[in-house]
Steps between C-alpha positions, in 0.01 A plus 500: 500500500519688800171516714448796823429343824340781658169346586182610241734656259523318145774662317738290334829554276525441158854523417765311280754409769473446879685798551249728291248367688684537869512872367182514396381373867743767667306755340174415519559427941624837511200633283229297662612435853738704615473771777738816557634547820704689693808284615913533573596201242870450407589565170444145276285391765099446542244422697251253449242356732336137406176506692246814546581471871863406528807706531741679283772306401838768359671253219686503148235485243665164366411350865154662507419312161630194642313556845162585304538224224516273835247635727239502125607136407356350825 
């Protein structure tokens, strides 16, 4: 079961596989918590930013999962 991290938020996935559920999460950050801004971002890159005050970080969205999974598991 996959669990967000984002602090006071409670939804969890209910899925068959751990890849259903990784989906599942994908979609519900991008629902819940994600902003759209303006930015020049490669093509197959993103940006992600792990605290509220910290900066931008331009990556492959297989290293931002990585970097995220990391900075959350602490």
């Amino acid at each position: 079961m996959k669990r967000c991290s984002h602090p006071g938020c409670s939804w969890q996935a209910i899925a068959p596989s751990a890849d259903a559920a990784m989906a599942q999460y994908a979609e519900h950050l991008v629902e819940a918590h994600a902003k759209t801004v303006e930015a020049d971002i490669p093509d197959g890159m993103v940006q992600i930013k792990l605290q509220e005050d910290g900066e931008w970080i331009t990556t492959t969205f297989e290293e931002a999962r990585e970097l995220h999974d990391s900075f959350h598991d602490h």
